[in-house]
C-alpha positions, 0 to 999 in steps of 0.5 A: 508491475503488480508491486507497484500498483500495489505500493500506490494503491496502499499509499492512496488508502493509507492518505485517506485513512489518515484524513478519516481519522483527523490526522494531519499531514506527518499522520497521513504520510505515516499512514501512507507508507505503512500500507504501501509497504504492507500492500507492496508486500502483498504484492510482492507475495502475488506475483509469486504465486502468479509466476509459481502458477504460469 
């Protein structure tokens, strides 16, 4: 769960980075699935140690 949270929270920030630095609709599609994937990543690293914790 938290993947996917992840993967949608880095989307939103990528599109509004994106729309910050003026970019148009190819841009920030570019800039939301690189951050969903680097988020889904980090993601993916928390909820193993989360697991490796309990």
């Amino acid at each position: 769960m938290i993947v996917i949270a992840a993967a949608i929270l880095g989307a939103l920030l990528g599109w509004r980075r994106a729309s910050q630095l003026g970019g148009d609709r190819r841009d920030r599609a570019q800039y939301a699935a690189a951050y969903a994937m680097a988020l889904a990543v980090l993601g993916l690293f928390a909820t193993i140690a989360i697991e490796r914790m309990l």
